[in-house]
C-alpha positions as CSV (number, residue, x, y, z in Angstrom):
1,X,-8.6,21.7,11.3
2,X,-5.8,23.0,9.2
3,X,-8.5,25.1,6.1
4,X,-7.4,28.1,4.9
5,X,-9.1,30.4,2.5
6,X,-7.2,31.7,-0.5
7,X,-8.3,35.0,-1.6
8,X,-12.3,34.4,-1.7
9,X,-12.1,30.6,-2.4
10,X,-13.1,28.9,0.5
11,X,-12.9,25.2,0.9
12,X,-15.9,22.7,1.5
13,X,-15.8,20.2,3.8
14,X,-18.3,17.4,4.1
15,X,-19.6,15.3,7.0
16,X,-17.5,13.0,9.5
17,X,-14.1,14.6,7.7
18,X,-10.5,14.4,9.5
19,X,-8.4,17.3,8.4
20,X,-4.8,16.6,10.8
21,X,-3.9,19.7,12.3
22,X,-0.9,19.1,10.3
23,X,-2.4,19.1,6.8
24,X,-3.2,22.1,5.0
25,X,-6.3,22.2,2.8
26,X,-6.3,25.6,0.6
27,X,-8.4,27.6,-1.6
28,X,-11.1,25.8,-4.0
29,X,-11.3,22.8,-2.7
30,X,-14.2,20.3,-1.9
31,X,-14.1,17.5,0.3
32,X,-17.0,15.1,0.3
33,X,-18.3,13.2,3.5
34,X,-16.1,10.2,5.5
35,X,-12.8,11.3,3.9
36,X,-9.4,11.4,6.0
37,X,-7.1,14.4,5.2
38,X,-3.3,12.7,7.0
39,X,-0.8,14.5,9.2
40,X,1.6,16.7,6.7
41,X,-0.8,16.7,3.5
42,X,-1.2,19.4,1.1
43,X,-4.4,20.2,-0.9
44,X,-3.6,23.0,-2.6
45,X,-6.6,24.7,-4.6
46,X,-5.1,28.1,-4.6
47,X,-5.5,29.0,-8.3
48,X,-7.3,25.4,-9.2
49,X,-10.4,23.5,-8.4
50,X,-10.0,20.4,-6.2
51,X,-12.5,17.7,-5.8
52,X,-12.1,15.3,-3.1
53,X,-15.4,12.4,-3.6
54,X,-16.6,10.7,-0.8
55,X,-14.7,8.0,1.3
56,X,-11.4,9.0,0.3
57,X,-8.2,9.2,2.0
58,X,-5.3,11.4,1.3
59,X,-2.5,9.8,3.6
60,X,0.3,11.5,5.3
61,X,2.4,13.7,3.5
62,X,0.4,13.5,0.4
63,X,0.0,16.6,-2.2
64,X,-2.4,17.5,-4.3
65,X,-2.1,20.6,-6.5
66,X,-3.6,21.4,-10.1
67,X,-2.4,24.3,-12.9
68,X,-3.9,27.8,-12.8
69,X,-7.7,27.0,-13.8
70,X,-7.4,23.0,-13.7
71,X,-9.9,21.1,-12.0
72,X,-8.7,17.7,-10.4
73,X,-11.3,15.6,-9.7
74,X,-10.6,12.1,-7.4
75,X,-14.1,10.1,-7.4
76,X,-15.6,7.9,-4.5
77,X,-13.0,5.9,-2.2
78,X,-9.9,6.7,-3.8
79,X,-6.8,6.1,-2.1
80,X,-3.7,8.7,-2.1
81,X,-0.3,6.6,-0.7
82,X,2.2,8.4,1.7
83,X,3.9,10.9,-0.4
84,X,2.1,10.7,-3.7
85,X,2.1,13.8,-5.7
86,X,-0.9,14.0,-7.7
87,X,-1.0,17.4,-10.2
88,X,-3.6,14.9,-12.4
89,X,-6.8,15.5,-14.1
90,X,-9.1,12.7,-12.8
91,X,-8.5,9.4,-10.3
92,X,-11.8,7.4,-10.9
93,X,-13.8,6.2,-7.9
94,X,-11.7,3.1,-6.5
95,X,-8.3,4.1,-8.1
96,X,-5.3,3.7,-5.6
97,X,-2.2,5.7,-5.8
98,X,0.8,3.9,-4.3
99,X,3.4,5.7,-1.5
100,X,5.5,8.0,-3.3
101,X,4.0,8.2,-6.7
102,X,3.7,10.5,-9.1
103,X,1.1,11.9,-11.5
104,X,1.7,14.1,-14.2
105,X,-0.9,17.0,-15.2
106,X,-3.4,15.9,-17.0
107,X,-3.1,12.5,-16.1
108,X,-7.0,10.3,-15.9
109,X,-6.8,7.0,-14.0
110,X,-9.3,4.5,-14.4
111,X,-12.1,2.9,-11.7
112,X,-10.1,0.4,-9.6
113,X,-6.7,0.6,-11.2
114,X,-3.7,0.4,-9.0
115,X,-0.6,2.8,-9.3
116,X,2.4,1.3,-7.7
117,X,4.4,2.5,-5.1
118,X,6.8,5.5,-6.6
119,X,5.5,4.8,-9.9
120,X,5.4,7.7,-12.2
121,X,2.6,8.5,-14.6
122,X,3.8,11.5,-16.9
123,X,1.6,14.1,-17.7
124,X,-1.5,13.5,-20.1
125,X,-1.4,9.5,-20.1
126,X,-4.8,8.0,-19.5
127,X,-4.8,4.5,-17.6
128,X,-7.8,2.0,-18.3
129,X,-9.9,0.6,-15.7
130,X,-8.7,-1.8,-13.7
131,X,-5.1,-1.7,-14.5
132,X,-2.1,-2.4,-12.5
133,X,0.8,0.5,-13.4
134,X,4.4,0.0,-12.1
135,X,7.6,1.4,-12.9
136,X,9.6,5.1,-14.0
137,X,8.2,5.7,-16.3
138,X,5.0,3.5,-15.9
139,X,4.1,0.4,-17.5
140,X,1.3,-1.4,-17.4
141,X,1.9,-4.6,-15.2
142,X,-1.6,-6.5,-15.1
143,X,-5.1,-6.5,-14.7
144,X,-6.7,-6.1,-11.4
145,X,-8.5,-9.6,-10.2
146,X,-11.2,-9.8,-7.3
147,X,-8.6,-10.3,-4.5
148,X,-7.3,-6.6,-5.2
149,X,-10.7,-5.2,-5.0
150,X,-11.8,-7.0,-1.3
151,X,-7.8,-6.5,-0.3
152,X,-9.0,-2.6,-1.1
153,X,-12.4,-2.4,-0.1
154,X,-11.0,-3.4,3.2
155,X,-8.0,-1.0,2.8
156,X,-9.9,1.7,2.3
157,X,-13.1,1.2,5.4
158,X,-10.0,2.0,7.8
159,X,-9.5,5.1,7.0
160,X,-13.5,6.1,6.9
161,X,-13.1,4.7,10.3
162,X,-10.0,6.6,11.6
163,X,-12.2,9.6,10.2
164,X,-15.1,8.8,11.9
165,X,-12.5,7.8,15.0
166,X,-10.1,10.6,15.1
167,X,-12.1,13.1,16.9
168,X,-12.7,11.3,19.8
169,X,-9.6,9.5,20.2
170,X,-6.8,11.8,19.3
171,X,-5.4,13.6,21.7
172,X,-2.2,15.8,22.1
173,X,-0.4,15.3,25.1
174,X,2.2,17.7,26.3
């Protein structure tokens, strides 16, 4: 695993985790149990407080960083698309962050809402639950119906799998 210790903030790391060797996971940060960490993502908790909640993934090439004393808190079984750059406040348990977004400081984003890919969500804007955002800057698109929520329940059991899976079925070869 790719954890570092900043100073005397170590992170936390929960049960049945993937960190890629790749990632880097720094500082004040907590990661809660069945979460995947992807190949090339930051978590940067080096003079802020991360929280990671349970079942989340934070895809490849992800970063998440917060101001000097910020807390950034992502609930249960969010979802952090391929590239995003989150420097928010809160992502509520559900929330999905599309590939290549990007989240202002400050920014709280409600249960089950769904950021589009390379939306941007400047900084202090709070998005209701279950809320589709799209758009630079954002706009609120629609609502979230029950085929979003099974399409992302789904979505989001993969990657507690490819953390469970990972360990024992990733191998460098050289």
């Amino acid at each position: 695993m790719a954890v570092y210790r900043y100073d005397d903030k170590i992170p936390k790391i929960g049960k049945k985790v993937y960190i890629s060797d790749s990632a880097r996971v720094i500082g004040d940060v907590t990661i809660g149990d069945n979460c995947y960490i992807g190949h090339g993502a930051i978590v940067r908790g080096d003079y802020g407080k991360i929280i990671i909640g349970a079942g989340s993934a934070i895809e490849e090439n992800a970063i998440l960083h917060i101001r000097p004393n910020g807390i950034l808190e992502l609930e249960e079984r969010v979802t952090v698309g391929h590239g995003a750059i989150i420097h928010g406040k809160q992502i509520k348990s559900h929330a999905v962050i599309g590939i290549g977004s990007v989240i202002g400081f400050n920014v709280v984003i409600g249960s089950w809402s769904i950021v589009a890919e390379g939306c941007v969500i400047p900084q202090n804007t709070i998005i209701p639950d279950e809320k589709i955002t799209g758009g630079v800057p954002f706009k609120i698109i629609g609502d979230v119906k029950q085929k979003h929520k099974e399409f992302w329940t789904y979505g989001k059991q993969l990657y507690v799998d490819l953390a469970r899976d990972y360990p024992d079925k990733f191998e460098r070869l050289n």
